[in-house]
C-alpha positions in Angstrom: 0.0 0.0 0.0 2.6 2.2 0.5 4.4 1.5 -3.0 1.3 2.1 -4.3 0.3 5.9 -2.6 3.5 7.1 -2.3 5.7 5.7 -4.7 8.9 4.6 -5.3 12.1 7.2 -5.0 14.0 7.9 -8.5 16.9 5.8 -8.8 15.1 3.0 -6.5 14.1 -0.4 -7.9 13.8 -1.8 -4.1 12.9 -0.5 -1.9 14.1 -1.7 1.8 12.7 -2.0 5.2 15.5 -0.8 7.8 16.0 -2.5 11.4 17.7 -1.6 14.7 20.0 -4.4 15.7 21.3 -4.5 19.2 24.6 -3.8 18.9 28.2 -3.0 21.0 28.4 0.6 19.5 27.7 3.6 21.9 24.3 4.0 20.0 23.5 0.3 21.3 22.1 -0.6 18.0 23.0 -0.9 14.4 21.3 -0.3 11.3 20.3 -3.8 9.4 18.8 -3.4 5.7 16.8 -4.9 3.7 14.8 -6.5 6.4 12.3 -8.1 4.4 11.0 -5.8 2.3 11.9 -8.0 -0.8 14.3 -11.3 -1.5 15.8 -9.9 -4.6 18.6 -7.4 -4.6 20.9 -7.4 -7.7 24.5 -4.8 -7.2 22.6 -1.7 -8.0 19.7 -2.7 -5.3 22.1 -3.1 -2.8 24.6 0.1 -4.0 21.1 1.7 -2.9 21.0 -0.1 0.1 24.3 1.1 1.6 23.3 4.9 0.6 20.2 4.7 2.3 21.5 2.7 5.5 23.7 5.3 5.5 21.5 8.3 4.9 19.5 7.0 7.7 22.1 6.3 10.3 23.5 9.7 9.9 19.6 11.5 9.7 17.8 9.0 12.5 21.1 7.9 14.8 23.2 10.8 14.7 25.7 9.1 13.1 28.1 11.9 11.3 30.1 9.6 9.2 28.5 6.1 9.1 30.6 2.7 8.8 28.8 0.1 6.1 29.6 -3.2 5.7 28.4 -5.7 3.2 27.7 -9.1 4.5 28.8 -12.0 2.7 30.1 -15.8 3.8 33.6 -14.4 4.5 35.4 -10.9 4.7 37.6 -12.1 1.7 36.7 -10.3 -1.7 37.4 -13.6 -3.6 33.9 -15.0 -1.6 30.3 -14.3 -2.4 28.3 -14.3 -5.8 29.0 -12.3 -8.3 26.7 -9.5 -7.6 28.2 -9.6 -4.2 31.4 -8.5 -5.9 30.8 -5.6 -8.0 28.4 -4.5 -5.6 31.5 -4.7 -3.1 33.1 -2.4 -5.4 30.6 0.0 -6.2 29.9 0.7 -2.2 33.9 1.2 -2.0 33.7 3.7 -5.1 30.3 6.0 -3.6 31.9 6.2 -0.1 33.3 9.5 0.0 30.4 10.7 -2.0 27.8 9.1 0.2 30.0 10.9 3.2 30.3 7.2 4.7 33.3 4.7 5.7 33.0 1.3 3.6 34.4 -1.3 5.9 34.2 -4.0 2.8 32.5 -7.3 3.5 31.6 -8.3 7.0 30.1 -12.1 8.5 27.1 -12.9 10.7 28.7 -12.6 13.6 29.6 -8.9 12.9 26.1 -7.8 12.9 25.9 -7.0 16.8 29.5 -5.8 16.9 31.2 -2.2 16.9 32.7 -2.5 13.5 29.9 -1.4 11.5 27.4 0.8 12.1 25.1 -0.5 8.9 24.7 -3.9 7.3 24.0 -4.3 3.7 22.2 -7.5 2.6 19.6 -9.0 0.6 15.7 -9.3 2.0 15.7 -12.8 1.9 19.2 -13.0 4.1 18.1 -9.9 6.2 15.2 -11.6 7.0 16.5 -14.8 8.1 19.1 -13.4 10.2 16.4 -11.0 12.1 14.0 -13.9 12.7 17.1 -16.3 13.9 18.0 -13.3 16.3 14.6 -13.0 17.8 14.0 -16.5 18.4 17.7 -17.0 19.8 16.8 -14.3 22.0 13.7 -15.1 23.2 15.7 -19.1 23.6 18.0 -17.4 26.3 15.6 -15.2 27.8 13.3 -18.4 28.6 16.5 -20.4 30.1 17.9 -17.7 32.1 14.2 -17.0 33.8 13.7 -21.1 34.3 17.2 -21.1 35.9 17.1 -18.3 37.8 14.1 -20.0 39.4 15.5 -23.4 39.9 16.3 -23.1 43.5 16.6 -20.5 46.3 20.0 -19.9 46.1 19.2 -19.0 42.5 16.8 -17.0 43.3 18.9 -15.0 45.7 21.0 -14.6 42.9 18.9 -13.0 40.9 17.6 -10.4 43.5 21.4 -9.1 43.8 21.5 -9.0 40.0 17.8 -7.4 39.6 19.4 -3.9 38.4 21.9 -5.8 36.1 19.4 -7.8 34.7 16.6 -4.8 34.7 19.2 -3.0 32.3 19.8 -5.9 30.2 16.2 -6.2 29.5 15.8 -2.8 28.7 18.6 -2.2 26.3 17.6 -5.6 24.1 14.0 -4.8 24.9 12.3 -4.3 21.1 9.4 -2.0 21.9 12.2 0.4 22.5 13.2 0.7 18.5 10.2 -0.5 17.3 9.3 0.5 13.7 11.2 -0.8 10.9 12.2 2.0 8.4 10.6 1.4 4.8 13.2 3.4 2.9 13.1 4.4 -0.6 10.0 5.9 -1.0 9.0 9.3 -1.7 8.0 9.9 1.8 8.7 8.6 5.5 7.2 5.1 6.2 7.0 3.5 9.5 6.5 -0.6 9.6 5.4 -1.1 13.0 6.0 -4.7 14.5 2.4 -6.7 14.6 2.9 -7.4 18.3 3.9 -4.0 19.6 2.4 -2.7 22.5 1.7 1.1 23.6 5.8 1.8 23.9 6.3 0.0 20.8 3.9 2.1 18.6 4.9 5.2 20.6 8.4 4.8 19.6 7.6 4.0 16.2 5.5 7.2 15.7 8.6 9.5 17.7 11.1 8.2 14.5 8.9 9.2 12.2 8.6 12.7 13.4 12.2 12.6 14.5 12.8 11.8 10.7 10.5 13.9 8.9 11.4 16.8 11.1 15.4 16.7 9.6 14.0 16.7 5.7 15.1 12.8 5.8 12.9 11.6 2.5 14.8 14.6 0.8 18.4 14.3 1.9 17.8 10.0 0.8 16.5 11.2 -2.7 19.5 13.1 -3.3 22.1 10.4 -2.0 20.2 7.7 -4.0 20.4 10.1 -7.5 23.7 10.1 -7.0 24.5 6.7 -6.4 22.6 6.1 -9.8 24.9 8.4 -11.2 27.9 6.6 -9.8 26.9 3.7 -10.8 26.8 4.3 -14.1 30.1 6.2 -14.4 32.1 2.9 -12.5 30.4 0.9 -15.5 31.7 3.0 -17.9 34.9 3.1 -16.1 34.4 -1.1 -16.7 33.6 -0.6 -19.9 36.7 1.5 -20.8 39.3 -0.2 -18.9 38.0 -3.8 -20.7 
């Protein structure tokens, strides 16, 4: 529906749903993208991805100079599809032009860490990977509470760690960043998580003004036009050089 009303931003053939991932950096969270939103993305998809991951970490996190990687099976260039590669290369070739760091290709377990501050991938892979997160975390959130009540000295336990635990829960709590990002259309879209309660849907609707008050939709237009641009002038580079 919102393809349909609003559109999709020049230069964008995807369009991607952006998620908060909980993550070492002083933020706390990093930027994961395409979430879902589709299980296609060719180079120049995901070319768009990094701008707009980046675009939104610098606009919505405060972020003044963004670090993207691109996640692949291995942080060697040789590994990865093909797409993977010269998509690899046309990320390195828009960084200083996207006013972002390119970190180069990054694994799974790089996703919660303080390398990056945006992942790259595919919806299908994005999608995986934040389903596999929430169930591994709702895993050790069920053993920790059944062990924590297994016997009274347990128990005492976890009443000297309540305000360790309290802010545990509250940093990898969801409601807290709920509100995937739908980026790349011509205006600021909001995917709220179905099972989102009153915080969740309040700090959904906070982004969205937060975003819409800094002329966001604009400022990603103009980085995605010139990624487009780019694009085209590293295939004619290609095309040259060959």
């Amino acid at each position: 529906m919102s393809m349909l009303r609003l559109r999709k931003a020049e230069g964008v053939n995807r369009p991607a749903i952006a998620c908060l991932w909980p993550s070492h950096n002083p933020s706390g969270f990093n930027v994961l993208l395409d979430a879902g939103a589709d299980i296609r993305a060719d180079q120049d998809d995901l070319l768009a991805y990094a701008l707009m991951g980046a675009s939104y970490a610098r606009n919505g996190m405060d972020i003044p100079r963004p670090r993207v990687g691109l996640l692949n099976v291995g942080v060697e260039e040789h590994k990865g599809r093909a797409e993977l590669k010269v998509a690899h290369e046309l990320i390195a070739s828009a960084a200083d032009a996207g006013d972002f760091e390119y970190v180069g290709f990054v694994e799974g377990g790089d996703i919660p860490s303080d390398r990056i501050d945006v992942i790259v991938t595919d919806g299908f892979t994005g999608n995986v990977a934040l389903k596999t997160g929430e169930g591994t975390a709702k895993l050790i959130s069920g053993l920790l509470r059944s062990n924590l009540k297994a016997n009274p000295m347990a128990m005492l336990g976890a009443l000297l760690a309540r305000g360790a635990l309290k802010a545990l829960r509250k940093k990898v709590d969801p409601s807290g960043v709920n509100g995937g990002v739908f980026l790349g259309l011509n205006h600021t879209v909001i995917k709220s998580h179905g099972s989102a309660d009153a915080a969740g849907v309040s700090a959904a609707i906070s982004l969205a003004y937060r975003l819409a008050r800094s002329g966001f939709s604009d400022k990603l237009a103009a980085r995605v036009a010139s990624a487009v641009s780019l694009a085209q002038d590293v295939r004619d580079e290609t095309d040259v050089t060959s």
